[in-house]
ChimeraX commands (.cxc) that place a marker at each C-alpha (Angstrom):
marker #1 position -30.57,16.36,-10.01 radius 0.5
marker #1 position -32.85,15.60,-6.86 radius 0.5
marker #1 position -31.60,19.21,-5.25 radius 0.5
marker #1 position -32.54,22.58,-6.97 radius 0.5
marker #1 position -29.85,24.08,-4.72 radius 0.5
marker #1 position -26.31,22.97,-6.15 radius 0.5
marker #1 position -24.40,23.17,-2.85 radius 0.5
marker #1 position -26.72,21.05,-1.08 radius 0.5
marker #1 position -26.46,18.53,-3.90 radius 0.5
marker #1 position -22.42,18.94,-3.77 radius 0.5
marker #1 position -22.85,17.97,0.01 radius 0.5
marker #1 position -25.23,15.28,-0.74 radius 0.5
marker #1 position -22.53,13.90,-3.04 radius 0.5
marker #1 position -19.35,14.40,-0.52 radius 0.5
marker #1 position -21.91,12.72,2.09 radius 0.5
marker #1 position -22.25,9.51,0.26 radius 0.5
marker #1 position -18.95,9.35,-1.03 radius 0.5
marker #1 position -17.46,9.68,2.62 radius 0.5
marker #1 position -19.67,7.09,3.75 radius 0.5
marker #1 position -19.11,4.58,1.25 radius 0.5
marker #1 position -15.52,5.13,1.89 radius 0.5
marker #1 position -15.72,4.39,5.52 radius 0.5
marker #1 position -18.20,1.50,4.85 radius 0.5
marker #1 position -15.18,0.08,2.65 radius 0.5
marker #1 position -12.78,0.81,5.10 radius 0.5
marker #1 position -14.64,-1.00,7.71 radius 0.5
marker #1 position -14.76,-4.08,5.45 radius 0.5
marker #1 position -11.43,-4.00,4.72 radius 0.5
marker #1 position -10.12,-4.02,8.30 radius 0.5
marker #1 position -12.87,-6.96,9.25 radius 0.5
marker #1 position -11.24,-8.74,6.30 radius 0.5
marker #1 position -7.74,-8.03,7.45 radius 0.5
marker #1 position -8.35,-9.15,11.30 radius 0.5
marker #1 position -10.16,-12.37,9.87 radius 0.5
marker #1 position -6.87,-12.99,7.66 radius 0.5
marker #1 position -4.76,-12.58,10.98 radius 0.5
marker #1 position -6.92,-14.48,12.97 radius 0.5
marker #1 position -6.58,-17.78,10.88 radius 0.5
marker #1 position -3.24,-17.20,10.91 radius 0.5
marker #1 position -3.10,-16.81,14.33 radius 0.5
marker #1 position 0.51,-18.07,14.73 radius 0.5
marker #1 position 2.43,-16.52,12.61 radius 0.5
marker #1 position 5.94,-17.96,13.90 radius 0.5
marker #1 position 4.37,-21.24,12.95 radius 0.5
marker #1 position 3.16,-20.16,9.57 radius 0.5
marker #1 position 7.08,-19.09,9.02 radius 0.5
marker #1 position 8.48,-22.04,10.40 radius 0.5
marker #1 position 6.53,-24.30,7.65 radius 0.5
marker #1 position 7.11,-22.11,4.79 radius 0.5
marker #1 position 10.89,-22.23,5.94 radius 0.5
marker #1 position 10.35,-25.88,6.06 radius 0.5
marker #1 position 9.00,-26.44,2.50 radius 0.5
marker #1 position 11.83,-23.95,1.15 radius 0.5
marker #1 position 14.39,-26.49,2.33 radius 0.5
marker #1 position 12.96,-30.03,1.51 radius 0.5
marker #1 position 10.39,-29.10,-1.44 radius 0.5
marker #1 position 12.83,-27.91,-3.99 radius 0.5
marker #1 position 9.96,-27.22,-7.02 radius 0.5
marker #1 position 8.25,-24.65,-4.13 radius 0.5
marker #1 position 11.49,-22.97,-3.72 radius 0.5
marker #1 position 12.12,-22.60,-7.18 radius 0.5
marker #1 position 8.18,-21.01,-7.67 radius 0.5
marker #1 position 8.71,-18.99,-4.58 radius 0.5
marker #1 position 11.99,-17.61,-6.09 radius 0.5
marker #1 position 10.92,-17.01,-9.42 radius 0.5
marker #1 position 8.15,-15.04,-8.08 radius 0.5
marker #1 position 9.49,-12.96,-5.95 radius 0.5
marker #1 position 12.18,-11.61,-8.41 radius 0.5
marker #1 position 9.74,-11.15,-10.75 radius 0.5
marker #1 position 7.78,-9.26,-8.71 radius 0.5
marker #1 position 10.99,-7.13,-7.59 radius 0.5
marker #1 position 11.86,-6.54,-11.59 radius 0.5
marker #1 position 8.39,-5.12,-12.23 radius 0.5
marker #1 position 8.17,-2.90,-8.95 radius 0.5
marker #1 position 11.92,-1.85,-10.07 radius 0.5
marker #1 position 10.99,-1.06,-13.28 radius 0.5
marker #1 position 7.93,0.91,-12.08 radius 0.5
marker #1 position 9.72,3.19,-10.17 radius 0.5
marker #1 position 12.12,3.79,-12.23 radius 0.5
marker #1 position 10.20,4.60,-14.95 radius 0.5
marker #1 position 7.87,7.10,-13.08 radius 0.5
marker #1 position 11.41,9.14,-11.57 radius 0.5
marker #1 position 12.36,8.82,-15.40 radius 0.5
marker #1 position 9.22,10.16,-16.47 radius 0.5
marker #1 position 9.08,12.93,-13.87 radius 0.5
marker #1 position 12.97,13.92,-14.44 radius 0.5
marker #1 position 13.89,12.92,-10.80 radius 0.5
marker #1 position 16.95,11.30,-9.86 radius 0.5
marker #1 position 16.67,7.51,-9.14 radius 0.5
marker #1 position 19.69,7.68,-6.05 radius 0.5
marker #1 position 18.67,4.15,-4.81 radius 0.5
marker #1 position 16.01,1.43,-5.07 radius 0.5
marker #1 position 13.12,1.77,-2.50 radius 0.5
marker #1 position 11.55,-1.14,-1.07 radius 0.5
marker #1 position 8.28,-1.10,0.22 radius 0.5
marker #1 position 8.71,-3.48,3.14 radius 0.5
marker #1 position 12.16,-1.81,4.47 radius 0.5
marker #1 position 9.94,1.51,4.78 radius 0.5
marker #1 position 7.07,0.34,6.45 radius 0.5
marker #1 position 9.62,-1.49,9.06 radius 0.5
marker #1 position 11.89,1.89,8.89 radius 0.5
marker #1 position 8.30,3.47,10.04 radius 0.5
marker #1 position 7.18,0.88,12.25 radius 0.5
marker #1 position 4.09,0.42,10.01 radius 0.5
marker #1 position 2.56,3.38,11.40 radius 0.5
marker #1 position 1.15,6.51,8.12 radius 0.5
marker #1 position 3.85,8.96,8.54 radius 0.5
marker #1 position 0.57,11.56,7.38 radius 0.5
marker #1 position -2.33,10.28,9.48 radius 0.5
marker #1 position -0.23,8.49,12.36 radius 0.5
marker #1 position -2.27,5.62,12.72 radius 0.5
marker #1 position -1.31,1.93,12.28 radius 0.5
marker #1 position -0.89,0.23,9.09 radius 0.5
marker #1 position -1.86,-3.22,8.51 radius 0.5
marker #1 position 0.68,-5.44,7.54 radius 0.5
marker #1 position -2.01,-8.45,6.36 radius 0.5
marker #1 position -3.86,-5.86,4.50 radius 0.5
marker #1 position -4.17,-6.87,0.94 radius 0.5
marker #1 position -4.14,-4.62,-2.28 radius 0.5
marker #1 position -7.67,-4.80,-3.48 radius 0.5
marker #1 position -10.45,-6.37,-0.96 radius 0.5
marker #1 position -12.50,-8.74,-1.77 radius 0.5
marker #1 position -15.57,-6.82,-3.40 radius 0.5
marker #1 position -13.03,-6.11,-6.42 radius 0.5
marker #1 position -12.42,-2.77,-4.99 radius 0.5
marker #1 position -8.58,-1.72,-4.03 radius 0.5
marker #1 position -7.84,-0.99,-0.17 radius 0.5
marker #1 position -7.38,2.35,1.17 radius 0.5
marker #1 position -5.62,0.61,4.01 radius 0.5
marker #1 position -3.20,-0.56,1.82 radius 0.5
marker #1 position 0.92,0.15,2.61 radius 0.5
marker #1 position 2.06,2.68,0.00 radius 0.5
marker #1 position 5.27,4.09,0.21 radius 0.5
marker #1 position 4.92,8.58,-0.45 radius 0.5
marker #1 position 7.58,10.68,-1.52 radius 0.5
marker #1 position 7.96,13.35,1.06 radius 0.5
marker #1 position 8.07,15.98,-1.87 radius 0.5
marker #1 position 6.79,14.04,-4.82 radius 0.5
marker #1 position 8.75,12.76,-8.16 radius 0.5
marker #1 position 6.79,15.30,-10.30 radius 0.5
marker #1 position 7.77,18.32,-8.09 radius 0.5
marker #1 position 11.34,17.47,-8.49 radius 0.5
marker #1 position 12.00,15.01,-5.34 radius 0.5
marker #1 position 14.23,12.31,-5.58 radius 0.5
marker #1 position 13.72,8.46,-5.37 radius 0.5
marker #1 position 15.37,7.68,-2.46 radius 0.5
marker #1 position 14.56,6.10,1.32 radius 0.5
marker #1 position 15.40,9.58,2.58 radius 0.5
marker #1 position 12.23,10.85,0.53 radius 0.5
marker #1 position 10.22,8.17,1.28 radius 0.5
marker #1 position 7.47,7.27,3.92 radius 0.5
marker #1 position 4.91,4.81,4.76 radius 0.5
marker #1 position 1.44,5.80,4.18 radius 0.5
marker #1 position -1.92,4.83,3.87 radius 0.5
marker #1 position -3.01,4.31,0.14 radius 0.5
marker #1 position -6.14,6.19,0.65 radius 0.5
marker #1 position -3.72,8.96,2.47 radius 0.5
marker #1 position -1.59,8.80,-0.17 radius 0.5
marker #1 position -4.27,9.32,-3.04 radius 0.5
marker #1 position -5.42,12.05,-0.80 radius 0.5
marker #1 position -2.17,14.17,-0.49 radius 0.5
marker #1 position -2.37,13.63,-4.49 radius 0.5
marker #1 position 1.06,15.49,-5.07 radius 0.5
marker #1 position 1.09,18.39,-2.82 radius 0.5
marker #1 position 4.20,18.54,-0.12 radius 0.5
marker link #1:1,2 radius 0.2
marker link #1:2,3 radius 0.2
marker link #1:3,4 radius 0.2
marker link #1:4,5 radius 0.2
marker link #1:5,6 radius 0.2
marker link #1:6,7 radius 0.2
marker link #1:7,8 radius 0.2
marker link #1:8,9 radius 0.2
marker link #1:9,10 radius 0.2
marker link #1:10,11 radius 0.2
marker link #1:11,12 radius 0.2
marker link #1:12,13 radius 0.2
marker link #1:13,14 radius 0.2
marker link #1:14,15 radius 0.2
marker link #1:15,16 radius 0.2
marker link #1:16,17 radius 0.2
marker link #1:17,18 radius 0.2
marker link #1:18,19 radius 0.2
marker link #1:19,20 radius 0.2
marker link #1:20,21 radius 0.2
marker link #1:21,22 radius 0.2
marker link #1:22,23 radius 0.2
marker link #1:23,24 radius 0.2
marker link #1:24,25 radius 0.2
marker link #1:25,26 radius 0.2
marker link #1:26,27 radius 0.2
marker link #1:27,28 radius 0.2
marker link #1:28,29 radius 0.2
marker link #1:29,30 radius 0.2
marker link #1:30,31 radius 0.2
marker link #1:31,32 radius 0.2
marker link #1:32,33 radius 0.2
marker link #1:33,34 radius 0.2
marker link #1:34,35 radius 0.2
marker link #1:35,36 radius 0.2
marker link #1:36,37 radius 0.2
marker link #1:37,38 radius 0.2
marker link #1:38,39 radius 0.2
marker link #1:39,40 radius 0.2
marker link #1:40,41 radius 0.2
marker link #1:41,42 radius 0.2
marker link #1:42,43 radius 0.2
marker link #1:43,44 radius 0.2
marker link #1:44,45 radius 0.2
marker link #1:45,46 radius 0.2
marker link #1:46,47 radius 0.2
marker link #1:47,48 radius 0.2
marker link #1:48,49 radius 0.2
marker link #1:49,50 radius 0.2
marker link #1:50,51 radius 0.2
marker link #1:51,52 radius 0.2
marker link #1:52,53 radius 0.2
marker link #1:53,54 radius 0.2
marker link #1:54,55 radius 0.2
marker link #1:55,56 radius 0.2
marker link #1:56,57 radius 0.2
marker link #1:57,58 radius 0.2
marker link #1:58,59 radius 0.2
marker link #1:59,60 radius 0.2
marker link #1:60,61 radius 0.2
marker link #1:61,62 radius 0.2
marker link #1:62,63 radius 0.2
marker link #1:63,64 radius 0.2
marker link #1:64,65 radius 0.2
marker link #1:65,66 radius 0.2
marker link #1:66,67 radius 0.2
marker link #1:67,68 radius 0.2
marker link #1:68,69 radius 0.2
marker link #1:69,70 radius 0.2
marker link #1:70,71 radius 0.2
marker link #1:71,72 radius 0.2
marker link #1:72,73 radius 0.2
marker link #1:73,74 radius 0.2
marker link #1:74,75 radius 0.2
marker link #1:75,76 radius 0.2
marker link #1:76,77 radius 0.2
marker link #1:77,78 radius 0.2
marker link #1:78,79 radius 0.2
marker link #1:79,80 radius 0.2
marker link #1:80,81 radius 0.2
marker link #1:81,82 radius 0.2
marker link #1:82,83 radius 0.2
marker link #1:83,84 radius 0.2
marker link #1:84,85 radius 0.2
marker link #1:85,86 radius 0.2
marker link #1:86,87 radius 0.2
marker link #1:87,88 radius 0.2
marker link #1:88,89 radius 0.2
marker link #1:89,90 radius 0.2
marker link #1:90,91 radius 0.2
marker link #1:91,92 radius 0.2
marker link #1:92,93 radius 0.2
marker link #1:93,94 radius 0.2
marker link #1:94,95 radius 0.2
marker link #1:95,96 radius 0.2
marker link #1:96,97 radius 0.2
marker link #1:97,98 radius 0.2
marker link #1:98,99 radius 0.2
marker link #1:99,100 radius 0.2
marker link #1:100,101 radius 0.2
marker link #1:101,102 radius 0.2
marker link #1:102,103 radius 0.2
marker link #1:103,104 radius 0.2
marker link #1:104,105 radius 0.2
marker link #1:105,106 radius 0.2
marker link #1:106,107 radius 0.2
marker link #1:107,108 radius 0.2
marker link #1:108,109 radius 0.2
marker link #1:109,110 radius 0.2
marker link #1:110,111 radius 0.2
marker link #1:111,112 radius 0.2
marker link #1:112,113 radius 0.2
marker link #1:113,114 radius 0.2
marker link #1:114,115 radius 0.2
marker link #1:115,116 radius 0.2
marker link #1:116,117 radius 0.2
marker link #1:117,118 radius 0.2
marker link #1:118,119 radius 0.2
marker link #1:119,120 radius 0.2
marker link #1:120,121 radius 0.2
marker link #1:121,122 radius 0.2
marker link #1:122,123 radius 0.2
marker link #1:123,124 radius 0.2
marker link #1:124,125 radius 0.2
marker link #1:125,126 radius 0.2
marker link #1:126,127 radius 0.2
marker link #1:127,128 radius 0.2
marker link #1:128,129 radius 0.2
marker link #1:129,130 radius 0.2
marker link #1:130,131 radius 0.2
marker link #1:131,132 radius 0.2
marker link #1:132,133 radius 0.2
marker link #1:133,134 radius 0.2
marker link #1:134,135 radius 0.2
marker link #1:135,136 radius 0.2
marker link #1:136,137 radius 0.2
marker link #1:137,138 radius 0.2
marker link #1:138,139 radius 0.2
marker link #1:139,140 radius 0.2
marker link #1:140,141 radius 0.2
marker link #1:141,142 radius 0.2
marker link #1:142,143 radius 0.2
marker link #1:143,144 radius 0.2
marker link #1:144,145 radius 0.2
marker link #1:145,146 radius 0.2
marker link #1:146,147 radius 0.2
marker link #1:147,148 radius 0.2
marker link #1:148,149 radius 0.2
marker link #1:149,150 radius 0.2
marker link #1:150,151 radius 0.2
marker link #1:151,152 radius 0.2
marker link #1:152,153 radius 0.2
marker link #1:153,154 radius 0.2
marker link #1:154,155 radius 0.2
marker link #1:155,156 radius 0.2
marker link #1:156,157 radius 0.2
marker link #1:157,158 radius 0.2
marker link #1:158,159 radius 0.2
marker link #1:159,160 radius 0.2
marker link #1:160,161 radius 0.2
marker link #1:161,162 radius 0.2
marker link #1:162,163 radius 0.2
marker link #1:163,164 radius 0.2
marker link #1:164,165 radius 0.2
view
């Protein structure tokens, strides 16, 4: 232990922690702007992929089979956490319909959400500016799974509000 005094080793450690954090954070949103700056069109980018959906049938098919695949196991997911915390599933939540519902802003920090952002950066590590969706009074203290009890958040704000109300 370099400190013989325990609470100035305990703010040694919050210290570092908090800047590493923001160091990541920092990365993250350089990553994000790059990823929206070589995009920089973006009605383009959706024009093309409409494009290829239409005229390259194998690409629709992948982009299909993906995407419900992707909805079965985020389905599955949440209802299996309600199940497990004895809440009532009332209706499927969708990540993307909350964040719009929200207009991407963290319904607990009020800042802006990034809708590039991706789920884990690029050092391996996963993004605290990443869209979660947060029960207003979490699954495990008896809230329900529904769009009314849902918000858009930050993950890192979400991690942080753990599963108080």
């Amino acid at each position: 232990m370099p400190y013989k005094d325990h609470e100035k080793y305990l703010e040694y450690q919050r210290q570092y922690h908090h800047d590493r954090y923001f160091a990541d954070l920092d990365a993250s949103r350089t990553d994000a702007r790059s990823k929206y700056h070589k995009y920089k069109d973006l009605d383009a980018l959706s024009i093309k992929h409409k494009e290829r959906m239409e005229n390259d049938p194998a690409y629709r098919d992948r982009t299909r089979q993906r995407k419900n695949e992707y909805n079965k196991r985020n389905l599955v997911n949440q209802k299996r956490r309600a199940r497990l915390a004895s809440a009532p599933v009332i209706e499927t939540v969708e990540r993307l319909i909350v964040a719009e519902r929200d207009s991407w802003i963290c319904q607990l920090c009020d800042k802006p959400i990034d809708p590039t952002a991706t789920r884990v950066m690029d050092s391996g590590k996963l993004n605290p500016g990443y869209l979660h969706v947060d029960h207003k009074i979490s699954l495990s203290n008896g809230g329900e799974h529904s769009y009314a009890n849902c918000q858009a958040s930050h993950a890192f704000c979400n991690w942080s509000k753990n599963n108080s109300d």
